[in-house]
N, C-alpha and C positions, 0 to 999 in steps of 0.2 A: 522538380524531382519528386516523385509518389515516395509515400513511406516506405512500400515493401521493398522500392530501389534506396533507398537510404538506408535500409537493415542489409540489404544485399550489397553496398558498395561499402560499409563499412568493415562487415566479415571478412569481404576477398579484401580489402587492403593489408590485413593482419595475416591476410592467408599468407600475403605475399612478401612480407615481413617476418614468417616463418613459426607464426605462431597455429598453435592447435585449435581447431573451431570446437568448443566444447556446447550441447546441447544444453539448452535454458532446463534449471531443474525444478522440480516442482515446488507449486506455492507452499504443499507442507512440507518443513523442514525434514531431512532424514538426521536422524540423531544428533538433534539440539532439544534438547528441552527447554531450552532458554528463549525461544523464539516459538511465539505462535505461529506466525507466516514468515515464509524468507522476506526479507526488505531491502537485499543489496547482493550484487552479481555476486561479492565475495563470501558469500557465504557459505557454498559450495566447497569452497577452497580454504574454510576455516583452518582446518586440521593442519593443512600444510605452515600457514601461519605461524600456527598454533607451536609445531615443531613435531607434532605428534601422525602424519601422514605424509604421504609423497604421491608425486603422480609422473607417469611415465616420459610426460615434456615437461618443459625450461619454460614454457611463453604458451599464453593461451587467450582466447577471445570471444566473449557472447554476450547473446543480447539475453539479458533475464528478465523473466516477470517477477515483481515485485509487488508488493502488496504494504502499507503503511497505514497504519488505524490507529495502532496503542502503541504505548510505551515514551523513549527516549526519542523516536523517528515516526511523527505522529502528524502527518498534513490533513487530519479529518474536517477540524475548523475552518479549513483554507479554504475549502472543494467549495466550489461556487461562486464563492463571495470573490473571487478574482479569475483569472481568465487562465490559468498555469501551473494549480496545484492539482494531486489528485491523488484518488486512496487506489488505485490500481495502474501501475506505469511499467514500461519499458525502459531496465539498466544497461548500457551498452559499456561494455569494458572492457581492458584488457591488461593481465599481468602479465610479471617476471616471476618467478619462481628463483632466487640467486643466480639472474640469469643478466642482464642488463639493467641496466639503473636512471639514474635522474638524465641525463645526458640526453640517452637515446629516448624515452617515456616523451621528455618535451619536445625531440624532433619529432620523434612518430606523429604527437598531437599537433604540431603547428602544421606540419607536412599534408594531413587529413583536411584540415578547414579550412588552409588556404589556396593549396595545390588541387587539391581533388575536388571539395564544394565549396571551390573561388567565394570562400569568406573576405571580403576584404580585410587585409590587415591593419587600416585605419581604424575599424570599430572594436576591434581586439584589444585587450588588458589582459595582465597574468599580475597575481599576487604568490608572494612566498610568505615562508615562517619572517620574521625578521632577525631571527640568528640564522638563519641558511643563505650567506654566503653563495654559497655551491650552486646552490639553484638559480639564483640571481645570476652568477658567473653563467652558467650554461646556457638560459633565458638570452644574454645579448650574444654568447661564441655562437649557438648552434640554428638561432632562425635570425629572422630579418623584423623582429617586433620591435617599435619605431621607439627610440630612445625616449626613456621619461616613462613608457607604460607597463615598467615592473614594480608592483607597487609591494611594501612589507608591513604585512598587521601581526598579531600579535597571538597566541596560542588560541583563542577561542574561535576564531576565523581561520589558522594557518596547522594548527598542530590536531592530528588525529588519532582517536585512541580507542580501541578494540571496546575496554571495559576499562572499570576500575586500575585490574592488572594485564599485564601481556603486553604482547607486541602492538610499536605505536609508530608514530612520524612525523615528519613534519609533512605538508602541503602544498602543492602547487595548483590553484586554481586560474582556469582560460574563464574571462567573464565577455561578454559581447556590450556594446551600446546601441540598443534600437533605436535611438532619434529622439529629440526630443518631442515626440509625439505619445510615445510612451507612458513619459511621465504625469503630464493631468495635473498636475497638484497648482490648487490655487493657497497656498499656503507659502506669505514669505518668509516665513524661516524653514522651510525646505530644503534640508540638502538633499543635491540631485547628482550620485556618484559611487563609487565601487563601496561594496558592500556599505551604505547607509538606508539600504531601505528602501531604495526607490524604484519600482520596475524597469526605467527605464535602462538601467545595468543588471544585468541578469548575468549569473553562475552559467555557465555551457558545460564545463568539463573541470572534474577536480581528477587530481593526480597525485594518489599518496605513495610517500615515499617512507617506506618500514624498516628503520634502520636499527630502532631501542625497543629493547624491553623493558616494560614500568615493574619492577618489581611486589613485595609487599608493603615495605616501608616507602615507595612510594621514589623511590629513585630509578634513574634510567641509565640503564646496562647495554652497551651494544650488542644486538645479536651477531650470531655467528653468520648468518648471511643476511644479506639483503634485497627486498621484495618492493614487487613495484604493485601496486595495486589501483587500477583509475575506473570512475564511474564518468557517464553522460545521459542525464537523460533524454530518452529521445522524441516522446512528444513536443518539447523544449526545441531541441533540434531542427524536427518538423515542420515548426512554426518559422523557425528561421528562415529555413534552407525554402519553403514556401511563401515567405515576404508577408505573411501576417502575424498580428502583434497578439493573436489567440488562437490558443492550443485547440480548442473548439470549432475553431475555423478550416482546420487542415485536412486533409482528405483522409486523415483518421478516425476523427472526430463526424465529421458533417455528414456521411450518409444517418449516423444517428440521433443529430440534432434535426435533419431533416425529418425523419419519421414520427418525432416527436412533437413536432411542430405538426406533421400533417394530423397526427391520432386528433392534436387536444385543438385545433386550429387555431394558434397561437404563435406567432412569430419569432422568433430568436434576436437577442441583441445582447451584444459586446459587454454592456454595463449592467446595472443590480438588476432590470427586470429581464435578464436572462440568466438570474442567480438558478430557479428551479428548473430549467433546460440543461445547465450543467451540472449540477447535481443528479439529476435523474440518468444523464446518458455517464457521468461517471462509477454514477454505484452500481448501474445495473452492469456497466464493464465488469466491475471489482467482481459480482455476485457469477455472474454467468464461467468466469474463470477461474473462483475458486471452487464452482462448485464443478467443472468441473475435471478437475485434478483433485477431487473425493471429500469437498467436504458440505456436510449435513447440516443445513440451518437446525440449529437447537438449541440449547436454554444453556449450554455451556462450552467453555472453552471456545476455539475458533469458530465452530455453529452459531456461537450466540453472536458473536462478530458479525456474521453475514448475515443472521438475523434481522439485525440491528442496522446492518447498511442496506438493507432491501424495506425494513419501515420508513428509514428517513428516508429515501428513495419513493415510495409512497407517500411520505407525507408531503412531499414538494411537488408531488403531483397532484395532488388534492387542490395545491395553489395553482395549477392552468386545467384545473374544473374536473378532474379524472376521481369521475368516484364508483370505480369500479377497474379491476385487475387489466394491468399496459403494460405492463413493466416487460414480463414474457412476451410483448409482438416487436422488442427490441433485440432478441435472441441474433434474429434474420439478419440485420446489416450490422451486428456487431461478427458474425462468424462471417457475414461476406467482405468484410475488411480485412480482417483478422487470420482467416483459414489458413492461409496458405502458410504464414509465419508459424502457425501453432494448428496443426490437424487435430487435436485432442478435442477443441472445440465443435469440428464437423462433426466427428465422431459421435460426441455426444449431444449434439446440438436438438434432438426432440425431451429427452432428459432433462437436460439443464430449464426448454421451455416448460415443461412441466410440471415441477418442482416450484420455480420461482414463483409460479401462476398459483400454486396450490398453499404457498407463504402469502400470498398477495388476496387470499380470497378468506385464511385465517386471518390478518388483520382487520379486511375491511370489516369483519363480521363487529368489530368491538370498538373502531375508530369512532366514528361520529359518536357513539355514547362516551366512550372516554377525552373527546373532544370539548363535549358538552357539561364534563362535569370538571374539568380544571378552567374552564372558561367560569364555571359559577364562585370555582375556588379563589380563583384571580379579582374577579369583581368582589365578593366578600373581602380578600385581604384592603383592595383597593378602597373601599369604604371602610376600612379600619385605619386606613395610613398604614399600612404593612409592606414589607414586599419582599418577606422569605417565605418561601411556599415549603408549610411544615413536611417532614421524613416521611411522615408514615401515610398523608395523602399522596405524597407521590409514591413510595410503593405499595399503595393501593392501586395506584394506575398501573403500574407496573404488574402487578401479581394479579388484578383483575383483568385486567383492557389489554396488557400485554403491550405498554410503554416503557421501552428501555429509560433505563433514568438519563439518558444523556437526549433523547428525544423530550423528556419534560424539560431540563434546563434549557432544550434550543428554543423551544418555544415560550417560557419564562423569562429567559436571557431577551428578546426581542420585543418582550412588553415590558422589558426594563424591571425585572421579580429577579432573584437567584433560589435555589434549591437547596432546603437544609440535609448536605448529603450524608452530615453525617450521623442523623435522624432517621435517613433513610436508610443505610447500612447496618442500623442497630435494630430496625425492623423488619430488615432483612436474616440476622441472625438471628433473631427469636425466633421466627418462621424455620429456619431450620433446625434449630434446638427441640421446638416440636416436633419437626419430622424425628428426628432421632430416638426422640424419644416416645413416638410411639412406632416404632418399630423396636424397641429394647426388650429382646427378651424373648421374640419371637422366632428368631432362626437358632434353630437345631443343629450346631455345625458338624455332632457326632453325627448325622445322619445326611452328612454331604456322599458317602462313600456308595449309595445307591446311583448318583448320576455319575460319577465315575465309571460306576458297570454300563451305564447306557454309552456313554462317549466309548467305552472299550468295545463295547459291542457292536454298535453304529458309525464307529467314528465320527467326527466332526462336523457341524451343519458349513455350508458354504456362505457368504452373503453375497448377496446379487445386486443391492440397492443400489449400487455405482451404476448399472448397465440396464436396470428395469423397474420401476414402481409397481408390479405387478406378476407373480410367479405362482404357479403349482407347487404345493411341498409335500409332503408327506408324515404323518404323525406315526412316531416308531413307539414310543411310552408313553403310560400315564402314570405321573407320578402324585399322590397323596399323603399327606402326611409323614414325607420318611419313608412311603412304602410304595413299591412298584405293584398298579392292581391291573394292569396291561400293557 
């Protein structure tokens, strides 16, 4: 089964189950400030949670893009260095809105992966909270999952919480066993089993069940209804439901490990020396989709994010010989994968190349010298018996070379250095304490009320950067000092 039939046989199940197909919404959040990028289907549907919104159905279903870089929900470390993590993924999900509960949530889900994509039910587990009863009770009434594999862990694995406060739940997670080919480990103290760590038991689909609210004092309140809320991710899936044990291998993946293999003639494989082949066709996913659903690499906020994931992306391509801008001729089979689930991408698809290409040609300008001079820094500490690479060389790299600091720890972290960061943070605010301060003194705020009369007169400039790097404009004022002299 192709991906785009697995996005497609998912949604009509739920069609048919009565739920609404709501539209993936964009990577940047609509009024959260709390979140840089969405990172989970339910985000969308905060409010209702929340108790502070409603929407016109009971049950609803889609596949969201997501995005996870920073914070509490952070796989950046992961991307590569295994075959299944990734900073740009597909959530497939579906709630209740106090519409149906744990009952039906686990039929739906066992009904989907056994009935519809003949998962066998030999390789299937499900864990609950281990005070939820209930769950367990409806785990052996409502499917046929073979006695002995409901297993009960304990809040950290089983119980799920919005934030600090708010609405929370307990958990029902569906886990798969890929074979013991999976697991690899020549390590005999190994354990090799649901949630201990070991690939070859993987999460497939958790299913929260929102039943309390945590208040301030930290105690949980039944709410007044109850919400079903489940993720799946579907690269994950992909892998499955296509019999290989890498997300990289799936027909989602492989037209762009192909291309990357052909640019750098460099071959692909499963283990560490195909750590920079997923990395690069990961990040340059991540970049090519958020940039474009509107957002601008730049020195801050989300910009600086995608900044940041389009140099490590660069700098892993540096390791299969690419010393000069690739990244942009991956546009092509990431939107010919891609398009049809998300036309935004087509849409924008000369854009997006050009943009990234034009990040990729500002790095290279200043890599190899800033390459050159923490390789001198690292052999100096190295011949001192050191191995904290001081603050303020690394934001020197940073502020000169234009090395995010989590690009110097990857490459210090690998020569076995770490990064004094917070050396580096304290030379980071001195550098703005001077900006501020030389700009103190200089804006004239009585004399804001002249550009006022231009906006009233002209109205407002439009921006186009979403749809063109290059426009016609028109100069309507000049403005000096305070004074309008045309």
């Amino acid at each position: 089964m192709k991906g785009q039939e697995i996005r497609e046989s998912f949604l009509e199940f739920f069609r048919r189950k009565g739920h609404t197909i709501v539209p993936s919404a964009s990577l940047i959040p609509a009024d959260d400030p709390t979140l840089l990028f969405t990172n989970a289907g339910m985000n969308q549907f905060k409010d209702v949670f929340l108790g502070t919104g409603k929407r016109s159905y009971k049950r609803a279903a889609n596949i969201q893009k997501c995005i996870r870089v920073s914070g509490k929900h952070n796989d950046l470390e992961q991307v590569g260095h295994d075959t299944y993590h990734h900073t740009f993924f597909e959530m497939m999900g579906n709630w209740s809105f106090g519409d149906y509960y744990k009952r039906e949530a686990i039929r739906f889900a066992w009904e989907l992966l056994t009935e519809v994509w003949k998962i066998p039910k030999e390789r299937l587990w499900a864990t609950v909270y281990e005070e939820d009863d209930e769950a367990e009770k409806c785990w052996y009434e409502e499917t046929d999952i073979l006695k002995g594999r409901v297993l009960r862990f304990g809040a950290d694995e089983n119980f799920w919480e919005m934030a600090e406060t708010g609405p929370c739940g307990p958990c029902s997670e569906i886990h798969i066993d890929l074979g013991e080919e999976a697991c690899q480990s020549d390590d005999p103290n190994h354990v090799c089993g649901i949630n201990a760590g070991c690939p070859r038991y993987v999460e497939l689909w958790n299913l929260v069940f929102m039943q309390y609210n945590r208040n301030e004092k930290g105690e949980l309140e039944p709410l007044p209804e109850k919400h079903v809320d489940t993720g799946m991710g579907f690269e994950r899936l992909t892998a499955v439901l296509q019999g290989v044990l890498d997300n990289y291998l799936t027909d989602v993946f492989r037209p762009i490990i192909e291309m990357i293999c052909d640019i750098t003639g460099v071959d692909y494989h499963s283990d560490k020396r195909g750590t920079p082949h997923r990395v690069v066709a990961d990040h340059t996913r991540c970049a090519v989709f958020a940039i474009a659903d509107g957002v601008m690499p730049s020195n801050e906020g989300r910009g600086y994010v995608i900044r940041r994931i389009i140099r490590r992306a660069v700098l892993y391509g540096k390791r299969l010989g690419m010393d000069e801008p690739f990244m942009w001729r991956l546009v092509d089979p990431i939107v010919q994968v891609m398009g049809k689930a998300y036309p935004e991408v087509v849409e924008r698809r000369e854009y997006v190349k050009r943009l990234i290409q034009l990040e990729e040609e500002r790095f290279h300008r200043t890599l190899d010298r800033g390459l050159a001079i923490l390789e001198e820094e690292l052999q100096r500490l190295e011949e001192a018996g050191e191995r904290v690479i001081p603050g303020r060389k690394a934001f020197e790299l940073y502020d000169t070379y234009g090395f995010p600091l989590d690009l110097t720890q990857l490459i210090a972290r690998e020569r076995g250095f770490v990064v004094d960061e917070k050396g580096f943070n304290e030379a980071m605010e001195e550098q703005r304490a001077r900006g501020r301060a030389s700009w103190q003194g200089q804006i004239d705020y009585s004399k804001a009320e002249v550009y006022a009369d231009v906006l009233n007169e002209y109205g407002s400039t439009k921006f186009v950067g979403y749809e063109t790097l290059e426009t016609d404009s028109k100069v309507v004022a000049l403005i000096r000092s305070g004074e309008m002299i045309s």
